[in-house]
N, C-alpha and C positions, 0 to 999 in steps of 0.2 A: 445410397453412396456412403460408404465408409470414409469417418473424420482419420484425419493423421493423427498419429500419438504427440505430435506440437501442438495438433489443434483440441486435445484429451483435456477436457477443466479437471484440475487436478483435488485431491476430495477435502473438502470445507477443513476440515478434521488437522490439515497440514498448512493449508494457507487461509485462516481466517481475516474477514474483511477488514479493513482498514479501522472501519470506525468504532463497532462494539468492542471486537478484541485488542483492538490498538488502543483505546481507554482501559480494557481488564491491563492490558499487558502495563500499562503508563500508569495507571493507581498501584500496580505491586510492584514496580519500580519503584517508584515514589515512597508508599512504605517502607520499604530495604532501606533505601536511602535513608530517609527519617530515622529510623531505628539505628543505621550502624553507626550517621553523621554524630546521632546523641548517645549510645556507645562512647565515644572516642574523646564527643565534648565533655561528659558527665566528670569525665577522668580529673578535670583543671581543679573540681569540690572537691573530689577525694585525695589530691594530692596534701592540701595542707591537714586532714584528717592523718593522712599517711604518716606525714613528719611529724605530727605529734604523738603517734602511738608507738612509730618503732625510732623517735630518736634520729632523721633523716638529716643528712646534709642538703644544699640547694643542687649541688652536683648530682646525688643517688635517687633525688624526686624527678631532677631530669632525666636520671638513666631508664627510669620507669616510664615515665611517660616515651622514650624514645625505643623503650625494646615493644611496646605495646606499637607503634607507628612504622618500628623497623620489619617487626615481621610481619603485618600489614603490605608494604611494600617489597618486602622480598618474594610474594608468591603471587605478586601481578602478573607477571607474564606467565607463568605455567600455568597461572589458571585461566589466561586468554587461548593459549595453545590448547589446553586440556578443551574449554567450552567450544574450541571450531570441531572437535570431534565427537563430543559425548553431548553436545547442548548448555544453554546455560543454565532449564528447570534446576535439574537434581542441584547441580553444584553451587547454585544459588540458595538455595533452603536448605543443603548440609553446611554450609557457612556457615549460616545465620545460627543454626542451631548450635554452633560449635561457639561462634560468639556468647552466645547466650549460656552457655552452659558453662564457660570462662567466669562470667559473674556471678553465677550458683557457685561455683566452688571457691569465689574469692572472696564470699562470706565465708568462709570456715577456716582459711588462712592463717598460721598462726606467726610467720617472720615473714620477715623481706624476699628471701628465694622463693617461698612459696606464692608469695604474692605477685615476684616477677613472674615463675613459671605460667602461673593465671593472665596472666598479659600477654605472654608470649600465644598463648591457644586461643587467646580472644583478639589479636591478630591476625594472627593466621588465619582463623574463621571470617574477617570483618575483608580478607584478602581479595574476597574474589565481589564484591558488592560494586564498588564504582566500575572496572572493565567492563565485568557481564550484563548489570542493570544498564550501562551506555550505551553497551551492544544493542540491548532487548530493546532500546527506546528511538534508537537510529534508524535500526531493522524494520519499526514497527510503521513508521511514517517519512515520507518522501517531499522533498521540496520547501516550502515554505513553512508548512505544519510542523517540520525536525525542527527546525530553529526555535520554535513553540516550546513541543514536547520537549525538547530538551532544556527548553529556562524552566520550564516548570518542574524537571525533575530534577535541577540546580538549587528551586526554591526549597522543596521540600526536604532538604539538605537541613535545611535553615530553621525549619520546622522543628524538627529533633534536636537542633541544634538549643533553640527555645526552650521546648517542652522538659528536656531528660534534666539538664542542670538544676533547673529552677526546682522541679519536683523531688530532685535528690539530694538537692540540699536543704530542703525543710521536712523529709523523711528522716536525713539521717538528726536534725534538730530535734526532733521529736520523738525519736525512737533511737539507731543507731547506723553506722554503714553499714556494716554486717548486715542489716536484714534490708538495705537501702539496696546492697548490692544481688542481695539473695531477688529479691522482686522483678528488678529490670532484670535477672537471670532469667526470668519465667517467663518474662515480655515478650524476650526473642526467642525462646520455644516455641513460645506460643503464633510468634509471625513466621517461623519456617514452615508450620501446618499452615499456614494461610495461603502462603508464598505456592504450595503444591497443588493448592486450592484452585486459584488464580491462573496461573501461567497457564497454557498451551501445554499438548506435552509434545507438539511441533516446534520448531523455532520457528517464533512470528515471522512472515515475510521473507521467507527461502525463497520464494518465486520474485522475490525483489532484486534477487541478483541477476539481473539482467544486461543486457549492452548498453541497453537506454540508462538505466539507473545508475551502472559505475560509470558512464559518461558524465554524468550530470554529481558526482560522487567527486571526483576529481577533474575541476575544468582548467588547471593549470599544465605549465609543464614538467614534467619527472623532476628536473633539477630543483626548477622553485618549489615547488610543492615540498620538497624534501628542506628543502633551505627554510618555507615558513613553519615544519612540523619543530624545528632545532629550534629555531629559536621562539617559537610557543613552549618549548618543553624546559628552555634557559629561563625563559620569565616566570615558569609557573615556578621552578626551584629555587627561584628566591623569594618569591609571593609566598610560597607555602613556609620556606622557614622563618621569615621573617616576621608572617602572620602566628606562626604556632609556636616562638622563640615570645612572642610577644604577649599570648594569651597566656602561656605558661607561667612567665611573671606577674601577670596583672593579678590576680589572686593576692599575692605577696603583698605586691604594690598597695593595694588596697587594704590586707591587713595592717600596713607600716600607718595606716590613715584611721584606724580604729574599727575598720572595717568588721562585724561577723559574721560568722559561717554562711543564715541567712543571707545577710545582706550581700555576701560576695555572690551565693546564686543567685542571684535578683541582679547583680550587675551585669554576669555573664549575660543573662536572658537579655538583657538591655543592648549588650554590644552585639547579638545572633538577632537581634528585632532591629537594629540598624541594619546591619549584613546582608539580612532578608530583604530590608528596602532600598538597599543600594543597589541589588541586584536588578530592582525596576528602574530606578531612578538613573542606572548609570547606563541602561540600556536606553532610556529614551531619550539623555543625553547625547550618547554616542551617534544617534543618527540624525542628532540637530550640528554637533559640532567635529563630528567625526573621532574612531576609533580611539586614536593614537592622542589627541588631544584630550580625550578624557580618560585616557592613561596617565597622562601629564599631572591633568588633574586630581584624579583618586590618588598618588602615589603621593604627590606635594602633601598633599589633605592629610594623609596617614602620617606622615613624617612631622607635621605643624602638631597636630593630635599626639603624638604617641610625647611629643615634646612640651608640649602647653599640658598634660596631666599631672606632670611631674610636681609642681607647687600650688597644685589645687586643694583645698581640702576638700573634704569626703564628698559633702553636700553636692557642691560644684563638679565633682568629678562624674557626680552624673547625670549631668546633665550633657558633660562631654564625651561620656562612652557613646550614645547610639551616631553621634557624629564619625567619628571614629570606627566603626563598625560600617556606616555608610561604606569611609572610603578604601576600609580595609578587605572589602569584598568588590570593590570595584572592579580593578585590574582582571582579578579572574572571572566577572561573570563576563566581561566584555568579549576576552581573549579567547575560553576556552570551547565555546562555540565552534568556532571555528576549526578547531581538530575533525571534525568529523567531514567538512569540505574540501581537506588535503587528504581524504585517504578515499581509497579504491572499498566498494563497500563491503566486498566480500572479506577485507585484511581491518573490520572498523574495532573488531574484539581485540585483535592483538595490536592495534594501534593507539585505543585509549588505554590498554594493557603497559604499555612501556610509558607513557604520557605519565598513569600516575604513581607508575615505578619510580617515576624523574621526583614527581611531586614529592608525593608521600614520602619517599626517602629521607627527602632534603626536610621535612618536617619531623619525621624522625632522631636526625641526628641535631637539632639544631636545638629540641629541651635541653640535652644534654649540654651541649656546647654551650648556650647562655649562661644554663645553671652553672657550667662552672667557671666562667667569668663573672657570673656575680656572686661568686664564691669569693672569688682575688680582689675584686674592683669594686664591688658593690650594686646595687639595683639601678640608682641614680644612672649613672655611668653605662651600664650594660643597656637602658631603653634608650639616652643617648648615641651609643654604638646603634641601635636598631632602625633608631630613626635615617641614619645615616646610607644603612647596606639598605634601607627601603630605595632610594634614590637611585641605585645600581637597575632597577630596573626602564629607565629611561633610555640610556645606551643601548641597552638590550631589544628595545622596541624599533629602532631605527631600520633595523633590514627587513621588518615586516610592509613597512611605508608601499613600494611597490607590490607583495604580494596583497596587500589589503586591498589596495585599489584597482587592482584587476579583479577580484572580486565584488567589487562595486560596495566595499566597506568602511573605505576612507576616501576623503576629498582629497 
């Protein structure tokens, strides 16, 4: 008796199993991640390096950090659209390499345009890492195991976030940027060969798109679903500015306190090692006292923090960054989960695609915009202002209260 072409197991080669390639595919996610998150973080050391070699205003150090974030976020969605056609392998490994190759050439930079120009393509390259890696790690695991896979490829965010500052600011103390930059250029070269190494050259888990799985993909209904993707996408645009308005300064801040170059990599690594464990701690939190309360929480936490630093000296000050860092990652490890259970699974590339087009953007323009209030205003004053728009995110949680709890996320 002949099988029907339904009942045809379709060849290893396209749908690898769950467990072994769902680990390959979840470790070169993870990677990416690491590498583009310390990318992006590494930028906070090089900034006061920047403004002492070309003369920088607090405005032009934000413009920089904001065109490296903005063009990051302007090719989210084309490149979630691009990856439902072509896959996410290639365009995930021609990224990284284009990242990387942004920092090879921005050792050899000799002004400000040239150095923006090298942001802008290490952007661009860093553009397609969160959508696509989101996709590959959604796609790759179903049910309980996603919610997993995906803290853990949250964590390792965190990771790079640790590793690249800490390491490039005692490179560039000991030798210079320029060759600080030239190195981690080679890094991400070197992980986009890996990255083709790794991956499939299937998209993991095509036969995932089934009836059963985009059932269990989106158990709400259209409207709300839609209603709790708006307002995940409100909270993260202020989480994100607010968090990258904030780290932007802290550098400064810290130098105002006698802070050096050192020592300020060593703080960042301090507040991405809180970050990291707030990530655990706010998730185990979250299902002793529910969702939205430990939103309450982390947001107060950051705003009492970003305020109590301000008349610390040095010493003290850090002992209050990993606190700080706890609750300044709170909010989104809690929240952002959750995008991948308001969307239909076959639309999850272009739905974390526009998520951190929202994100990212809003991190983008908001170096800028601090810097140039603490152009006019001062530092003091401008983490005052921060502490403040952090609180705006409480409003903003309230229409999630029903979609949570039909999901079984809040009490």
């Amino acid at each position: 008796m002949t099988r029907s072409a339904a009942q045809e197991p379709l060849p290893s080669a396209a749908v690898p199993s769950e467990g072994q390639s769902g680990r390959r595919v979840l470790a070169a996610c993870c990677g990416a991640h690491a590498l583009h998150d310390g990318y992006s973080d590494l930028l906070y050391v090089l900034l006061p390096v920047w403004q002492a070699e070309f003369g920088l205003a607090l405005a032009q150090i934000g413009l920089l950090r904001s065109i490296y974030s903005g063009a990051m976020a302007a090719v989210q969605v084309p490149a979630g659209l691009l990856a439902e056609k072509l896959g996410e392998r290639g365009l995930l490994a021609l990224g990284t390499a284009l990242a990387g190759s942004a920092f090879l050439l921005a050792g050899w930079s000799r002004g400000y345009l040239a150095l923006a120009a090298c942001l802008a393509l290490g952007g661009l390259g860093a553009s397609v890492q969160h959508p696509l890696s989101s996709a590959l790690t959604a796609r790759a695991f179903a049910g309980l195991r996603l919610r997993t896979a995906l803290s853990t490829y949250n964590f390792s965010g965190d990771v790079g976030k640790m590793l690249f500052p800490a390491v490039t600011a005692w490179v560039v103390a000991a030798w210079q940027w320029r060759a600080a930059s030239q190195c981690v250029g080679l890094v991400g070269l070197a992980a986009a060969a890996l990255l083709l190494a790794l991956l499939p050259r299937a998209d993991l888990g095509e036969a995932r798109s089934s009836t059963g799985d985009r059932g269990r993909a989106i158990a709400l209904p259209v409207r709300m679903a839609r209603l709790g993707f708006v307002s995940l996408s409100l909270i993260g645009v202020l989480d994100s500015a607010t968090r990258m308005g904030f780290l932007t300064l802290l550098p400064f801040v810290l130098t105002g306190k006698g802070a050096s170059l050192p020592t300020i990599g060593t703080a960042l690594t301090v507040v991405f090692a809180g970050g990291a464990t707030g990530k655990f701690v706010c998730g185990v939190l979250a299902a002793r006292v529910g969702v939205l309360r430990t939103v309450l929480l982390t947001e107060a936490g950051t705003a009492l923090g970003m305020l109590a630093l301000l008349p610390l000296p040095l010493a003290a000050a850090f002992f209050l960054l990993p606190l700080i860092g706890v609750a300044l990652n709170g909010t989104s490890s809690v929240l952002y989960g959750t995008v991948p259970e308001l969307t239909p699974a076959e639309r999850r590339a272009r739905a974390f695609a526009i998520f951190y087009t929202c994100t990212i953007g809003a991190g983008a323009i908001s170096p800028w915009l601090y810097g140039w209030i603490s152009d006019r205003i001062g530092l003091t004053a401008t983490l005052a202002l921060l502490s403040v728009a952090v609180l705006l995110v409480l409003p903003l949680s309230l229409p999630l209260r029903p979609i949570l709890r039909r999901l079984g996320h809040a009490r």
